[in-house]
C-alpha positions as CSV (number, residue, x, y, z in Angstrom):
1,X,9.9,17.7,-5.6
2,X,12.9,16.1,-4.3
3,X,16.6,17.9,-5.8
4,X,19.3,16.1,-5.7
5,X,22.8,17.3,-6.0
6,X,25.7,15.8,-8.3
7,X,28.6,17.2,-7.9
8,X,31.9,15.9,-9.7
9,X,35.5,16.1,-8.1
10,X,38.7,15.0,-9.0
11,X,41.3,16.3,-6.7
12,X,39.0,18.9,-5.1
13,X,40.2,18.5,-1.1
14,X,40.9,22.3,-0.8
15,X,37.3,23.2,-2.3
16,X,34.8,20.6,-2.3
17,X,34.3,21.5,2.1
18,X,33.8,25.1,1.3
19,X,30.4,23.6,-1.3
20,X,29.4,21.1,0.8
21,X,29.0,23.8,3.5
22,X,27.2,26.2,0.9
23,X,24.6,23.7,0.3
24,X,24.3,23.3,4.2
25,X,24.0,26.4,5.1
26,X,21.2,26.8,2.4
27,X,19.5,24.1,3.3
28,X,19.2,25.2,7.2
29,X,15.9,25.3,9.1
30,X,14.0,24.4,5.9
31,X,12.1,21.4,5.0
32,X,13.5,20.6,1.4
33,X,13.7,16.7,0.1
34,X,17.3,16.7,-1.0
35,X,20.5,14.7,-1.1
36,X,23.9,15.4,-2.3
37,X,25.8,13.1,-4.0
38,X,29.5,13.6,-4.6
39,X,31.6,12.2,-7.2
40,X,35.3,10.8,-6.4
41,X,36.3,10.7,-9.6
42,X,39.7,9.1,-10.3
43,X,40.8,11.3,-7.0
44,X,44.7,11.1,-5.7
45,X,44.3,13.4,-3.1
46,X,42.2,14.0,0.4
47,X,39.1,14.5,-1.6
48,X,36.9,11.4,-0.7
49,X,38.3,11.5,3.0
50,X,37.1,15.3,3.3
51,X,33.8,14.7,2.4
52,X,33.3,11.5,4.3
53,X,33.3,13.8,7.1
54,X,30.0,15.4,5.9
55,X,27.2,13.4,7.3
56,X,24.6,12.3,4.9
57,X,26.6,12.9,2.2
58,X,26.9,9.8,-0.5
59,X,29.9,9.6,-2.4
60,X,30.0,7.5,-5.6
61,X,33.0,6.2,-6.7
62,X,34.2,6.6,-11.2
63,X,37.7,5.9,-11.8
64,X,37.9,7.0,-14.6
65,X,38.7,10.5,-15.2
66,X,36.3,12.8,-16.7
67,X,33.5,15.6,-16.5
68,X,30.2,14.0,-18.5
69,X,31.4,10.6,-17.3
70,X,31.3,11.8,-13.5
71,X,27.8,13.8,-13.4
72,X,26.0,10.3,-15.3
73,X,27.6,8.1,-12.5
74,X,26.1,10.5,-10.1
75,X,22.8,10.9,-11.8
76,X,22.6,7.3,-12.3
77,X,23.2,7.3,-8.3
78,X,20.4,9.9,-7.6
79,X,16.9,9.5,-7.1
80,X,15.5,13.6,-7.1
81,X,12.9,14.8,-9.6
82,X,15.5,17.6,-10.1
83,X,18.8,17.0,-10.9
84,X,21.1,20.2,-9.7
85,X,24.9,19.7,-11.7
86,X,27.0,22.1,-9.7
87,X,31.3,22.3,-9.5
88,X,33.3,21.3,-6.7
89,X,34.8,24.7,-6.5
90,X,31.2,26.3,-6.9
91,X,29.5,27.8,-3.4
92,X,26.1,28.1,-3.4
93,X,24.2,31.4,-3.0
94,X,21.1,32.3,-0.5
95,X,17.7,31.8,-2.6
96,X,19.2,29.5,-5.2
97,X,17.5,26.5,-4.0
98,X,13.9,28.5,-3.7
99,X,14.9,29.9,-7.2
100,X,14.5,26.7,-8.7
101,X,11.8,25.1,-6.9
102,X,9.8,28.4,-8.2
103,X,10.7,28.3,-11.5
104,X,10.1,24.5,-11.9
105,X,7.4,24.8,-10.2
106,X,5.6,27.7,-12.5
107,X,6.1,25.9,-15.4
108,X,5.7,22.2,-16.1
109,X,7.2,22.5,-19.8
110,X,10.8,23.7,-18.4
111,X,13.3,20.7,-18.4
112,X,16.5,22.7,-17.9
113,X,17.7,25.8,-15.8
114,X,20.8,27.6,-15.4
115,X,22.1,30.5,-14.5
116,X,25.7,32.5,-14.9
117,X,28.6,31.9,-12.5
118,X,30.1,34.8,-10.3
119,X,34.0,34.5,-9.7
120,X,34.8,35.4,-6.3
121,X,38.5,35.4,-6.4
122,X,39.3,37.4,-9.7
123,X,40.0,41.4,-10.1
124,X,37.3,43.8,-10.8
125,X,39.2,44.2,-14.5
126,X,38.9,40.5,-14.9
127,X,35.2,40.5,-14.0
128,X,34.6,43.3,-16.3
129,X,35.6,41.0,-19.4
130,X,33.5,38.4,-17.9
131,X,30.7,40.3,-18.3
132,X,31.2,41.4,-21.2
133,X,31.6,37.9,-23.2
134,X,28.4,36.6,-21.5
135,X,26.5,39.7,-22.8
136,X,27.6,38.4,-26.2
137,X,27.3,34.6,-25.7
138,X,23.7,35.5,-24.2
139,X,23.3,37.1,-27.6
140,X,24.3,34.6,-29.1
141,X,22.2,32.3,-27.4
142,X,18.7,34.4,-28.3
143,X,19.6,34.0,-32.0
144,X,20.7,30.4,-31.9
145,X,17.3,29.3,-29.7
146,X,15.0,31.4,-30.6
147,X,15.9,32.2,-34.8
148,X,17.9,29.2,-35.5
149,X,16.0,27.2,-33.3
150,X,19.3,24.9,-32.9
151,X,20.4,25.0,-29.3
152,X,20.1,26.6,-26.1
153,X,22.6,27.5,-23.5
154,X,23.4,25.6,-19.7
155,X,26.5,26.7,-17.7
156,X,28.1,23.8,-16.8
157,X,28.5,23.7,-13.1
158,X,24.7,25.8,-12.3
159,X,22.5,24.0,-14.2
160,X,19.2,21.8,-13.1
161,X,17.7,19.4,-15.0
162,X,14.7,17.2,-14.6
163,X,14.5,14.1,-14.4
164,X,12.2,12.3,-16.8
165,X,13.8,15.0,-19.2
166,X,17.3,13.2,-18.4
167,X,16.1,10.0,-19.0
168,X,14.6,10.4,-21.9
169,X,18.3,11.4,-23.7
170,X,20.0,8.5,-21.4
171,X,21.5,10.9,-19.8
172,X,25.4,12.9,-20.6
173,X,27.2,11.9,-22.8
174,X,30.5,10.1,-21.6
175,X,32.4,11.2,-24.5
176,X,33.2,14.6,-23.9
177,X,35.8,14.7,-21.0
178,X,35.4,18.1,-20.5
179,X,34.9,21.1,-23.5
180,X,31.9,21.0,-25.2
181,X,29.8,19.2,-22.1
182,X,27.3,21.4,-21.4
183,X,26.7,22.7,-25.1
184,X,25.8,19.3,-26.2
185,X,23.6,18.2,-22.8
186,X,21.9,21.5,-23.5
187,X,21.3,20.9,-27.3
188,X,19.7,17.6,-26.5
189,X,17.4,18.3,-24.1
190,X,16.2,21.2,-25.5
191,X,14.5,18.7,-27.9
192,X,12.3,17.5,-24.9
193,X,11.4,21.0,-23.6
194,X,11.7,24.1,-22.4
195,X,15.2,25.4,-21.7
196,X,15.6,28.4,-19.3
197,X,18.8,30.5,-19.1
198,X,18.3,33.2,-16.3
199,X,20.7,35.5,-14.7
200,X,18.6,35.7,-11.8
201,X,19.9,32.2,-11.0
202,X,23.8,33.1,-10.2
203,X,26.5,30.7,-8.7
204,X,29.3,31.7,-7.2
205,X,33.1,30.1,-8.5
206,X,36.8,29.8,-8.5
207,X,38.0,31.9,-11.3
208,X,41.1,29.5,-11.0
209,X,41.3,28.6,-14.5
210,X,40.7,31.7,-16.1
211,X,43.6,32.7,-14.1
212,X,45.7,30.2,-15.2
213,X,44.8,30.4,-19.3
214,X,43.7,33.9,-19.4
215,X,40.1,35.2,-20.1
216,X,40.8,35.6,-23.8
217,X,42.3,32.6,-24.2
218,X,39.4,31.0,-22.5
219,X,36.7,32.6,-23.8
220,X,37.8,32.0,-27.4
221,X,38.5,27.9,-26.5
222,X,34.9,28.2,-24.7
223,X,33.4,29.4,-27.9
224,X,34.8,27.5,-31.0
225,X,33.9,24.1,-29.0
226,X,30.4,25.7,-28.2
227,X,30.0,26.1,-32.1
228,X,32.2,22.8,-32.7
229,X,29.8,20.5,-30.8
230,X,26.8,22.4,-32.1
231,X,27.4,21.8,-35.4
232,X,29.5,18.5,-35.7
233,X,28.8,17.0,-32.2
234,X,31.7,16.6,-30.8
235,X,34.5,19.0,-29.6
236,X,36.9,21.0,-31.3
237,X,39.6,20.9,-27.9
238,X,40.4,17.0,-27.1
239,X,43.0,18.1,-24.5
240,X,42.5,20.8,-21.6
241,X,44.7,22.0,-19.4
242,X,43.9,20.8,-15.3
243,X,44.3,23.4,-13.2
244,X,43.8,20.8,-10.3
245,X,46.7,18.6,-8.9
């Protein structure tokens, strides 16, 4: 299986080196088919220049600003079986590639995996409450997928997705710009297969935002857009506040 990696970035100069390297550095001394692709989407800073200077890296150009629009120009640019949607600020663990070769491997039915992020830069406090609200939105996510039978859950910026599965829903959905984006990727594919939300697949992330907007603040936006595209497909939050320059 080849994986190929999209990764979105608008304005991402002081992060996007630090996952390009992550990916590198995981990649080392194996013999994985991969490529990474890297969208500059509607960048004004330094952001296509630093990576550039990361041989074998593609970049794709979308000038138009936004999340769902970026990860279909890059899928539409990638050729992998697996299709690996990570952040610009996101860094990539040891074992997360094997992680998902095993578990696509094991099972033929799974279309989608994804796994929780890790914020490297918050306080302990901060990463308490973290925890805390994806024990309940894991909760929630057993009773909407397994009783409900209406969704399933992907974090946006760790998830995988293959490809045929990808195609088969022509892909993201241009019209979220940013809430909402991975609720409603992970409600339609779970209509092709099997969806698989492990926390043995971690990524590790800028807590920048929760930093900036507060985790209750966050966690409550994060939620009524969850349930707003769920049930009326489309999101509640139109406007978000951008953290990056």
């Amino acid at each position: 299986m080849k994986l190929s990696f999209v990764i979105p970035a608008h304005n991402e100069e002081n992060y996007i080196g630090n996952c390009l390297n992550s990916i590198f550095a995981a990649v080392k001394d194996k013999s994985y088919d991969y490529e990474i692709i890297v969208v500059n989407n509607a960048s004004t800073d330094r952001t296509k220049q630093v990576v550039s200077s990361f041989p074998g890296v593609k970049v794709v150009d979308e000038p138009k600003k936004g999340l769902s629009r970026a990860r279909q120009a890059g899928f539409l640019a990638s050729i992998g079986d697996l299709v690996a949607n990570v952040d610009a600020d996101t860094i990539l663990p040891q074992g997360w590639i094997e992680k998902v070769f095993y578990e696509f491997s094991r099972d033929p039915k799974l279309v989608a995996l994804s796994g929780p992020f890790i914020y490297y830069d918050l306080s302990k406090g901060i990463k308490f409450w973290v925890r805390i609200f994806y024990f309940f939105g894991y909760l929630g996510y057993l009773f909407n997928h397994y009783i409900l039978r209406v969704s399933a859950i992907l974090q946006g910026g760790n998830f995988i997705i293959k490809r045929t599965a990808l195609e088969q829903i022509n892909g993201f959905n241009v019209k979220f710009d940013f809430y909402g984006e991975d609720t409603d990727i992970a409600h339609r594919i779970s209509k092709v297969g099997k969806v698989k939300f492990t926390f043995k697949l971690p990524m590790h992330t800028s807590g920048r935002r929760l930093k900036n907007e507060g985790v209750i603040v966050m966690a409550w936006r994060y939620l009524m857009n969850h349930l707003w595209t769920l049930f009326f497909k489309k999101p509640m939050t139109k406007t978000f506040t951008d953290v990056r320059k």
